[in-house]
Backbone as CSV, one residue per row, in Angstrom:
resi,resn,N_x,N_y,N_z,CA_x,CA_y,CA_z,C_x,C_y,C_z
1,UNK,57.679,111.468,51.278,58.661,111.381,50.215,60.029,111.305,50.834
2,UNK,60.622,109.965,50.479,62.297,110.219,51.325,62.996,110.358,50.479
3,UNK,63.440,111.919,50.610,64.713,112.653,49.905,65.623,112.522,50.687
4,UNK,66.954,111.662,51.146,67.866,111.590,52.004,68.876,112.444,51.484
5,UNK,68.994,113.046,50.334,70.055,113.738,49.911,69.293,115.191,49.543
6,UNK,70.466,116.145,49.041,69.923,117.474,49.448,69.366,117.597,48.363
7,UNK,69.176,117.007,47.298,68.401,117.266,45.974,67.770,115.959,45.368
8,UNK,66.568,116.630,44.758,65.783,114.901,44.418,66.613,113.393,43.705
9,UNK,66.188,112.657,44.441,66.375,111.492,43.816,65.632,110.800,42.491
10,UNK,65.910,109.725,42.181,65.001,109.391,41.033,63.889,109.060,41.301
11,UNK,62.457,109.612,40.814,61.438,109.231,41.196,61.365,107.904,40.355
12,UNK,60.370,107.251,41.272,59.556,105.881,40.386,58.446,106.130,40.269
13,UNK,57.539,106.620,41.681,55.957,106.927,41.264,55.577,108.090,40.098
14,UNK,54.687,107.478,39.425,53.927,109.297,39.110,54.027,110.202,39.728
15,UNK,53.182,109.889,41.570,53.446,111.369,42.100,54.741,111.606,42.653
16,UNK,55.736,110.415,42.664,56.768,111.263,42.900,57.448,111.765,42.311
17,UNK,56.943,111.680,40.729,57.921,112.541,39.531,57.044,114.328,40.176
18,UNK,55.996,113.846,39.770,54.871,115.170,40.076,55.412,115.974,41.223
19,UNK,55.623,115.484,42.168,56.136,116.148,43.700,57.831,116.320,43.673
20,UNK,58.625,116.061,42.829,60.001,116.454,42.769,59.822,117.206,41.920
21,UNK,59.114,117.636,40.542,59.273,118.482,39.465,58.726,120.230,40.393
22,UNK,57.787,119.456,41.401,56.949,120.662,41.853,58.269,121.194,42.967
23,UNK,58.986,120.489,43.521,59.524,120.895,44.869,60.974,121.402,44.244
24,UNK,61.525,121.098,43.225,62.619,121.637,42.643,61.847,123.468,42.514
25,UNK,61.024,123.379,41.555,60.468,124.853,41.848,60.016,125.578,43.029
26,UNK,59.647,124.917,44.116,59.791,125.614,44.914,60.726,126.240,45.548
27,UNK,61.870,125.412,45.291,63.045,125.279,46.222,64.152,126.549,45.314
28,UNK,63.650,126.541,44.158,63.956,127.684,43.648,63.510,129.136,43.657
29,UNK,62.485,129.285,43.939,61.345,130.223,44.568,60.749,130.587,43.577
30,UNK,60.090,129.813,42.929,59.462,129.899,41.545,57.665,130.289,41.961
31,UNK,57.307,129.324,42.702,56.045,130.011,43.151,55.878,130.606,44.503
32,UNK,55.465,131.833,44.749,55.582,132.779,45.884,53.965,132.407,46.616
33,UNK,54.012,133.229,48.161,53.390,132.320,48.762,52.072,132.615,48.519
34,UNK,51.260,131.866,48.842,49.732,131.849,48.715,49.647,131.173,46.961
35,UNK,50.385,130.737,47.005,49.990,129.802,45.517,49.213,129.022,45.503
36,UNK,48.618,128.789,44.701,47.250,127.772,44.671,47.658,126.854,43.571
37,UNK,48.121,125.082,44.033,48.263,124.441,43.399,46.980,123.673,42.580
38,UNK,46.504,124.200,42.100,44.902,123.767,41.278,45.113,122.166,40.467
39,UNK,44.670,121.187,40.817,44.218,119.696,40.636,44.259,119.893,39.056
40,UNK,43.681,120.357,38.574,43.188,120.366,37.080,44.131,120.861,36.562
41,UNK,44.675,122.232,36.760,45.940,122.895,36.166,46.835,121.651,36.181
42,UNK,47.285,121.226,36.997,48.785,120.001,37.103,48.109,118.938,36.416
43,UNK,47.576,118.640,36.597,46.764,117.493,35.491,46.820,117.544,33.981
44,UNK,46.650,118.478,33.607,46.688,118.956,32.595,48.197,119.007,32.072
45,UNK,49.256,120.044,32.980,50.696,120.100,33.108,51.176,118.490,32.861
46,UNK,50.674,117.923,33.302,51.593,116.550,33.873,50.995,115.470,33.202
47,UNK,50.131,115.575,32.245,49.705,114.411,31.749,49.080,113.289,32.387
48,UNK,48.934,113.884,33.627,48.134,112.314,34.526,46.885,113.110,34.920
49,UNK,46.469,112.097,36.160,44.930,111.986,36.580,44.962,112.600,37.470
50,UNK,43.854,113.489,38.187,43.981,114.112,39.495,44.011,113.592,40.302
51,UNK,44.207,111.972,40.543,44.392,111.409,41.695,45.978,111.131,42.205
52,UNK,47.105,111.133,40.698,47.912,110.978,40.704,48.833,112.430,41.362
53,UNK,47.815,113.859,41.191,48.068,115.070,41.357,47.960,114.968,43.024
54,UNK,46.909,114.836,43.470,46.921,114.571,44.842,47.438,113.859,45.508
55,UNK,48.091,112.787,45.244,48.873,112.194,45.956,50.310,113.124,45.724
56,UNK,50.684,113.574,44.866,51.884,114.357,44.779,52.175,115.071,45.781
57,UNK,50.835,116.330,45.463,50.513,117.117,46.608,50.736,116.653,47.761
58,UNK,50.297,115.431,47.982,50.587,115.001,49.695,52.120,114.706,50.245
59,UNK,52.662,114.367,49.174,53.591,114.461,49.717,54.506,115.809,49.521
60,UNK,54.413,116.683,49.339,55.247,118.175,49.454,54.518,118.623,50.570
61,UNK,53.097,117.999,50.764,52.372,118.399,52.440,53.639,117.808,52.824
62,UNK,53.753,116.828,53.315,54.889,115.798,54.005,56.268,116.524,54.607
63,UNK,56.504,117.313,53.849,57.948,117.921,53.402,57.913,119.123,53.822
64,UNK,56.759,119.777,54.394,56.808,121.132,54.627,56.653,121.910,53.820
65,UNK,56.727,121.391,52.324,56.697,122.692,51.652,55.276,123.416,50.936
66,UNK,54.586,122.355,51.208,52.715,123.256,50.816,51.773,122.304,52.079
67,UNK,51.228,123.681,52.797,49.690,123.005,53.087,48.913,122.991,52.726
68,UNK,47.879,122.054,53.315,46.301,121.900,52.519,45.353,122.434,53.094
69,UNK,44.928,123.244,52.531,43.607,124.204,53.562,42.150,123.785,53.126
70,UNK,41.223,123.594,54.049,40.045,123.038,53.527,38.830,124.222,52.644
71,UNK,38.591,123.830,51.554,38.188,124.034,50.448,39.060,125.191,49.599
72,UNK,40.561,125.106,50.068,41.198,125.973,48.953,42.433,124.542,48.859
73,UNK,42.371,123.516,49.209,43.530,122.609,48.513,45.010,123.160,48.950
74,UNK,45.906,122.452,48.184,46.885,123.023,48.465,47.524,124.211,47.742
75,UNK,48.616,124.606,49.182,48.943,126.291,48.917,50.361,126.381,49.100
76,UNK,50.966,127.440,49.003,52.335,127.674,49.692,52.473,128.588,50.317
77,UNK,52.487,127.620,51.827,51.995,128.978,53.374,53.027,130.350,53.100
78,UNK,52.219,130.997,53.537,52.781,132.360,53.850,54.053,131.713,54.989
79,UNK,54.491,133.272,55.015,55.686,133.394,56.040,55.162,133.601,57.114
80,UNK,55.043,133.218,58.495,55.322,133.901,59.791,56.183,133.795,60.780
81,UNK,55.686,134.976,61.909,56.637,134.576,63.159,56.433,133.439,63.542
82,UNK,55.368,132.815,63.904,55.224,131.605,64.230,55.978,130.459,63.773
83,UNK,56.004,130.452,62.145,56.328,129.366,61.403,57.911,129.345,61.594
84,UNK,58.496,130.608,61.277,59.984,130.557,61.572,60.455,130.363,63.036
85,UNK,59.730,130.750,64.472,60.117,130.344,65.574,60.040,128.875,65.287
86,UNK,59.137,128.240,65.234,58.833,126.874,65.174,59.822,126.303,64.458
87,UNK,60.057,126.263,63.500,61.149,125.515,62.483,62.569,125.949,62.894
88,UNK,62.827,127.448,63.819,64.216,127.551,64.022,64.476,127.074,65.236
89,UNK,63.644,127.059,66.128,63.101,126.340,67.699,64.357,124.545,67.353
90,UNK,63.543,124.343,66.219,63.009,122.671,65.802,64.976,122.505,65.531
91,UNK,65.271,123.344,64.962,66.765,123.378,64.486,67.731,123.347,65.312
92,UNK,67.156,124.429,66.241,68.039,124.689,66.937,68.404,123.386,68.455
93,UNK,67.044,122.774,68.887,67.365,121.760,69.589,68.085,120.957,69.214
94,UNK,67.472,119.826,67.919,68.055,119.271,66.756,69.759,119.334,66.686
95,UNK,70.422,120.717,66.062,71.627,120.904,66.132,72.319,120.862,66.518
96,UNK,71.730,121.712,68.153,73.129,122.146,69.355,73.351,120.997,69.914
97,UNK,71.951,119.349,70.404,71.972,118.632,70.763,72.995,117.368,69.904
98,UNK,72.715,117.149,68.737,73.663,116.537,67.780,75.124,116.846,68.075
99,UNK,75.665,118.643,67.870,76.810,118.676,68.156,77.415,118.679,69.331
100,UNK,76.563,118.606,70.495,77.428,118.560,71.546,77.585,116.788,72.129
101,UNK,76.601,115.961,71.328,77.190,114.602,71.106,78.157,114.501,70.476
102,UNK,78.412,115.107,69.612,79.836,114.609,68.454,80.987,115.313,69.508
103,UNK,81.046,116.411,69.859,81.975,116.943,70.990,82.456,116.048,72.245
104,UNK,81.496,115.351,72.922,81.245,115.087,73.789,82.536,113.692,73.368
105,UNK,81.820,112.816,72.218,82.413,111.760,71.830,83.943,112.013,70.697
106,UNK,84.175,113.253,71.130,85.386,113.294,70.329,85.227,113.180,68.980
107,UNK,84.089,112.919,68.033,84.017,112.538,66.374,84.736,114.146,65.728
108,UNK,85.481,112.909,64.930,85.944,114.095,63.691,85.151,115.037,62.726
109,UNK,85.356,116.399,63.024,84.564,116.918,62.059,84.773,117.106,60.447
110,UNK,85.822,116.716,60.294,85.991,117.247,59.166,84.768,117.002,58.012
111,UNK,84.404,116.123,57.921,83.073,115.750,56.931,82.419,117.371,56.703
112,UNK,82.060,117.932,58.001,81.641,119.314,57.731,82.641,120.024,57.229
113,UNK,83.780,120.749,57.241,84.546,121.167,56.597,84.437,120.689,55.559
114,UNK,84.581,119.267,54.789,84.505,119.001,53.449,83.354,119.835,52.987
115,UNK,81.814,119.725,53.372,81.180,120.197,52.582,80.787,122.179,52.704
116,UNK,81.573,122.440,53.778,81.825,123.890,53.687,82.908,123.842,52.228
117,UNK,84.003,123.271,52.231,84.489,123.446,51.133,83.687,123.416,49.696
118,UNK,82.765,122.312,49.384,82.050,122.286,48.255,81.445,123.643,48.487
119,UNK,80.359,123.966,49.079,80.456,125.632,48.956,81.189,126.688,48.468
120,UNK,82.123,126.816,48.755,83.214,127.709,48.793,83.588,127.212,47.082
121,UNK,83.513,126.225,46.924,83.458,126.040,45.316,82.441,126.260,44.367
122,UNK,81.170,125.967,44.805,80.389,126.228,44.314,80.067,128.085,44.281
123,UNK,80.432,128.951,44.926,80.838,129.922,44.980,81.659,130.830,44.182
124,UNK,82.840,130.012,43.830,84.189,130.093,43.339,83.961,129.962,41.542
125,UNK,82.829,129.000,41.706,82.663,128.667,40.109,81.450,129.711,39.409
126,UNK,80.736,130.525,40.384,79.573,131.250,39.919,78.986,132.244,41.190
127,UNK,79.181,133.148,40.968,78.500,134.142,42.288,77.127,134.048,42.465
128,UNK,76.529,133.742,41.626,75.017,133.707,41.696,74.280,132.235,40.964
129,UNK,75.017,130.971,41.548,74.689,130.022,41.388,72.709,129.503,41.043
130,UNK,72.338,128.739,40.833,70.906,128.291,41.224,70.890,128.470,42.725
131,UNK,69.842,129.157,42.983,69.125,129.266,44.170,69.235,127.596,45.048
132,UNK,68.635,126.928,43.997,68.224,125.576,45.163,69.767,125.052,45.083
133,UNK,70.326,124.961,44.274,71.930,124.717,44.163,72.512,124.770,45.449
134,UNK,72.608,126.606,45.694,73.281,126.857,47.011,72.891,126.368,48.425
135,UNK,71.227,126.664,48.401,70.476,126.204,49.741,70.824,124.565,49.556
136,UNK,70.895,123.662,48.970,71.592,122.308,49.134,72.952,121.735,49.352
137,UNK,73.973,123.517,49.317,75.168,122.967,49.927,75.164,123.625,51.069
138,UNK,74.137,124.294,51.468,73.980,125.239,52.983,73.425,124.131,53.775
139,UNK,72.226,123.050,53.644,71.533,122.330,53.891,72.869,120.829,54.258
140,UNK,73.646,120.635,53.263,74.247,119.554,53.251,75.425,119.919,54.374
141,UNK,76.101,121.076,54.992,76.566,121.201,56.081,75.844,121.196,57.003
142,UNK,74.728,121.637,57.128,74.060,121.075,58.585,73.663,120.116,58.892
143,UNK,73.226,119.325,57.839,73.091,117.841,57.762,74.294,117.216,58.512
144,UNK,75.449,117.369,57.780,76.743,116.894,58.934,76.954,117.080,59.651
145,UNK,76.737,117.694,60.076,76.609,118.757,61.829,75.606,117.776,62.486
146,UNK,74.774,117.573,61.953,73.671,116.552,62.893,74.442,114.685,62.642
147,UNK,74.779,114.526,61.333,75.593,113.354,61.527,76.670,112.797,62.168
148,UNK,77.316,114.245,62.480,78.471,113.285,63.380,78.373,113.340,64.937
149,UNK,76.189,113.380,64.911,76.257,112.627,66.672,76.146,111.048,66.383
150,UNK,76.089,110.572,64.802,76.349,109.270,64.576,75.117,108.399,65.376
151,UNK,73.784,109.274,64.933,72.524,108.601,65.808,71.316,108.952,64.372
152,UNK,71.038,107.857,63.841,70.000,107.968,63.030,68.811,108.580,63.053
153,UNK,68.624,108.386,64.386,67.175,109.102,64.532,67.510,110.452,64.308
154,UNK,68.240,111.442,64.707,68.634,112.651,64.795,68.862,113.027,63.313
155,UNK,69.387,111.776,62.413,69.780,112.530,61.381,68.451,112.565,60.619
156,UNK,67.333,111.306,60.592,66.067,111.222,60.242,65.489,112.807,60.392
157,UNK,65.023,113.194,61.760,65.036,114.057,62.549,64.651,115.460,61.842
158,UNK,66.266,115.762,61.226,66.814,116.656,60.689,66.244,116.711,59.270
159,UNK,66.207,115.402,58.542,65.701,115.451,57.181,63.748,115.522,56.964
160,UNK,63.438,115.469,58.076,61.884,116.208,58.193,61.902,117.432,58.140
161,UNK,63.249,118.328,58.314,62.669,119.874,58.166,63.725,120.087,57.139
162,UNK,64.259,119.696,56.480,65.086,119.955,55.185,64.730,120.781,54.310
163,UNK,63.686,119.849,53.633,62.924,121.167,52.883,62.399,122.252,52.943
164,UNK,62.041,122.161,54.055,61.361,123.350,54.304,61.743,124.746,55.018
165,UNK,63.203,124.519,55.305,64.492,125.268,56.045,64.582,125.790,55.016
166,UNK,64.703,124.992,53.375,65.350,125.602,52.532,64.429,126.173,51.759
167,UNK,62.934,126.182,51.518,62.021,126.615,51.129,61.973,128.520,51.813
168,UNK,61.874,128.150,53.538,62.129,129.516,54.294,63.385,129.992,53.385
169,UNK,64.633,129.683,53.489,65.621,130.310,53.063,65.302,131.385,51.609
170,UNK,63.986,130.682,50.949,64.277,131.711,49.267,63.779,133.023,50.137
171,UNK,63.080,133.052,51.004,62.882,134.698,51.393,63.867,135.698,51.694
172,UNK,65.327,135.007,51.710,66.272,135.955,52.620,67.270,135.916,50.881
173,UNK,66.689,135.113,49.796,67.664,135.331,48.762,68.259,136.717,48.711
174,UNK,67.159,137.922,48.742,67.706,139.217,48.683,69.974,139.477,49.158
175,UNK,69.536,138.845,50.507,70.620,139.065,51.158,71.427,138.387,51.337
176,UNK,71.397,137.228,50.548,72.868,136.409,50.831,73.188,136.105,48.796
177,UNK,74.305,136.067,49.101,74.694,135.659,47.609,76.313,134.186,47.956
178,UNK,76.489,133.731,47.203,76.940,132.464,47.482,78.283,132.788,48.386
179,UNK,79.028,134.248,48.074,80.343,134.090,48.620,80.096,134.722,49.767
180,UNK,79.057,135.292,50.531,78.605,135.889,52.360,78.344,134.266,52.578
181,UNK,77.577,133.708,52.014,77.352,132.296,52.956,77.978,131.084,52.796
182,UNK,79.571,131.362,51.863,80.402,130.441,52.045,81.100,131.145,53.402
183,UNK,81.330,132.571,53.162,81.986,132.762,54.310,81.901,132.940,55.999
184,UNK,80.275,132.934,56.054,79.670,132.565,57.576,79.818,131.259,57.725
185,UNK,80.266,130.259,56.562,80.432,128.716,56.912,81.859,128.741,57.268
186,UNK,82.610,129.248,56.474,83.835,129.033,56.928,84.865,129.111,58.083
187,UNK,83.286,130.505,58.636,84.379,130.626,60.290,83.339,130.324,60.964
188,UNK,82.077,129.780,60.632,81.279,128.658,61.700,82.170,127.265,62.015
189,UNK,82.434,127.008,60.858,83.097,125.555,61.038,85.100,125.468,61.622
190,UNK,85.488,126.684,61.298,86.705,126.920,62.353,86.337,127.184,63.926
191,UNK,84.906,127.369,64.186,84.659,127.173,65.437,84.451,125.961,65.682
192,UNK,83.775,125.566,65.480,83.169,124.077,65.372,84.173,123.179,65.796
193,UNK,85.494,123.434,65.217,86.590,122.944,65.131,87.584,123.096,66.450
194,UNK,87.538,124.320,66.793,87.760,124.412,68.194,87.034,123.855,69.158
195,UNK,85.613,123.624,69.104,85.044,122.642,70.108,84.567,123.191,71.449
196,UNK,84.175,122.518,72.769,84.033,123.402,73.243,82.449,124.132,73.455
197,UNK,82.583,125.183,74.569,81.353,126.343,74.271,81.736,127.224,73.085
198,UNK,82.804,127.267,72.718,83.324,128.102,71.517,81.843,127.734,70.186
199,UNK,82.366,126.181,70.477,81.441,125.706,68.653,80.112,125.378,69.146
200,UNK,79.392,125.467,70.688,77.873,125.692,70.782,77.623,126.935,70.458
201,UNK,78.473,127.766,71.319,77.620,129.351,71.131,77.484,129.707,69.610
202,UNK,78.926,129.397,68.794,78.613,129.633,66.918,77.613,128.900,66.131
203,UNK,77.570,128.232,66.451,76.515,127.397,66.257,75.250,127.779,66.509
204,UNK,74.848,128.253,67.232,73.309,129.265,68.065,73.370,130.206,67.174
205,UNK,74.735,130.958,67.615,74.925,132.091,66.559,73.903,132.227,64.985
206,UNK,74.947,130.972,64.666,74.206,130.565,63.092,72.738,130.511,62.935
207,UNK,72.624,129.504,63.697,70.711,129.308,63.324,70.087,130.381,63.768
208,UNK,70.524,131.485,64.827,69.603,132.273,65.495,69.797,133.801,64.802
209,UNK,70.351,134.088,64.184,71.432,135.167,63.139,71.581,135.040,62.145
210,UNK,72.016,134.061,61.946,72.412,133.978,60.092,70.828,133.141,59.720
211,UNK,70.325,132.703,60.081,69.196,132.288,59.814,67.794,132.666,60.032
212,UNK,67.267,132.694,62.182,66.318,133.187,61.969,66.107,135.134,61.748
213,UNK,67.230,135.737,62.824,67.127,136.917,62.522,66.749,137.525,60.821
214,UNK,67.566,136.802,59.917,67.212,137.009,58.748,66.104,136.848,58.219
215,UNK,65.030,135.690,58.039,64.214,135.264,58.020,63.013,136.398,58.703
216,UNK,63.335,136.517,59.745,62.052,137.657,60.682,62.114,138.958,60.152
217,UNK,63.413,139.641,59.788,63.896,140.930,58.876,62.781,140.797,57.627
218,UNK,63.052,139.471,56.791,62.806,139.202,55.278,60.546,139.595,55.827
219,UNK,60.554,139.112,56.676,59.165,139.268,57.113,58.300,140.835,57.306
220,UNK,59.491,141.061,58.252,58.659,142.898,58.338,58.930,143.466,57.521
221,UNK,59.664,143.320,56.209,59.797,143.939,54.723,58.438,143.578,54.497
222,UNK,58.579,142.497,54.209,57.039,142.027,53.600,55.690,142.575,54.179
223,UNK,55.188,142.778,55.086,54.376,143.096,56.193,54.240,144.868,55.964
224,UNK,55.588,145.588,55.661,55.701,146.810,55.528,55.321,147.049,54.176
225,UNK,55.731,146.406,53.128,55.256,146.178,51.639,53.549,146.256,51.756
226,UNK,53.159,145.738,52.483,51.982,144.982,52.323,51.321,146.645,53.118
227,UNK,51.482,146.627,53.945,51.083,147.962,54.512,50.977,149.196,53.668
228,UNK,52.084,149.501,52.847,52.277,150.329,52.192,50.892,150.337,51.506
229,UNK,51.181,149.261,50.255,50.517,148.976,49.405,48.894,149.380,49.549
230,UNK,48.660,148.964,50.757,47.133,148.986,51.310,46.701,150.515,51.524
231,UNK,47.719,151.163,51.269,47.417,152.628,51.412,47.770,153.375,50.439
C-alpha cells in the first residue's frame, strides 16, 4: 500500500478502502495487541467478500502494522524487545545516515522546522489532539530529516517503517501529550540547526530516548502488568 503522506490517501481498491479504514484505527490504538482480524467479521463490517478482506489484510501485513500467523490469520503483534531494537536499529541507520548527507551537502533545513512548527500548532490548538493526528506530525518531521539527504531511495526507505513507528508509538501514549513532544522537537531541531556532531548526537538522542527508551519502559509495564495479573 503506498501511503507517501503521513495519513491515508484516497483509496480506489476495495482493499484499499478496507486496509486504510483498518490502519486509521490502528494508528489510533483502537485495537490492542493480539487482535484477531477474523475474515468473516470484516466481511460482514465491510460489505465485501473475504477475498477482498484478505487482500486488505495483506497489505497492513506490508506496512508493519499486522502479521499473519499460520492458522490464526492476521493479528496485531505484540510488543517486544526484539521488535523495537529492530525498527529503532532500522531508524536509527536510516536517519543519522540521511542527516549527515544533508550536513555534509550544506541543504537547508528549514522544511524540518516548518513541520516542527505545524506541531507546535497542532498542540497550540488542542492538548490532547487525535492520537494518529499527532504521531503524523511526529512522523512528518522525520520524514524531512530523511528528505533533505535529497536521495529517494532513503526517503522510500523511511516510508517502509512509517507505519509502524507510529503504530509502536500508541504504547508510549501514556507519556507524551502533544505539548512534551512539540517541545523535544523544538530543541531537536535547534540542534539540527547548529549542525555538526551537535545535530548527530540529538538526533541519536531522539530515536534512542525519546523513542526507543520509551517504548522498552512502555514494555516492562506491560510484562509487570502481566506478571501481576498471573498471580
Amino acid at each position: 500500500m503506498s501511503t507517501t503522506s503521513a495519513d491515508p490517501v484516497g483509496a480506489r481498491t476495495a482493499p484499499e478502502r478496507v486496509a486504510e479504514a483498518l490502519r486509521a484505527e490502528l494508528l489510533d490504538g483502537a485495537h490492542p495487541v493480539g487482535t484477531r482480524f477474523r475474515e468473516d467479521d470484516l466481511a460482514e463490517r465491510f460489505d465485501v467478500g473475504r477475498h477482498t478482506i484478505r487482500s486488505g489484510l495483506r497489505l497492513l501485513v506490508e506496512r508493519g502494522l499486522v502479521v499473519h500467523e499460520r492458522n490464526r490469520g492476521a493479528i496485531v503483534a505484540p510488543l517486544s524487545k526484539q521488535r523495537i531494537d529492530e525498527v529503532f536499529d532500522y531508524r536509527k541507520v536510516l536517519e543519522l545516515g540521511a542527516l549527515r548527507m544533508a550536513l555534509a551537502a550544506g541543504t537547508d533545513l528549514s522544511p524540518v522546522l516548518a513541520e516542527v512548527e505545524r506541531l507546535e500548532a497542532l498542540a497550540e490548538r488542542s492538548p490532547t489532539p487525535p492520537w494518529r493526528e499527532l504521531t503524523a506530525a511526529h512522523s512528518a518531521i522525520h520524514r524531512a530529516i530523511v528528505a533533505a539527504a535529497g536521495n529517494e531511495h532513503l526517503l522510500d526507505s523511511y516510508r517502509c517503517c512509517e507505519d509502524e513507528v507510529r503504530l509502536l508509538l500508541t504504547f508510549v501514549r501514556p507519556d507524551f501529550d502533544a505539548a512534551r513532544l512539540a517541545a523535544v522537537h523544538r530543541e531537536l531541531v535547534g540542534k539540527l540547526q547548529e549542525g555538526g556532531e551537535v545535530a548527530i548526537e540529538a538526533l541519536a538522542e531522539d530515536i534512542d530516548q525519546a523513542g526507543r527508551a520509551a517504548l522498552l519502559s512502555a514494555l516492562r509495564r506491560a510484562e509487570e502488568s502481566v506478571r501481576l495479573l498471573g498471580h
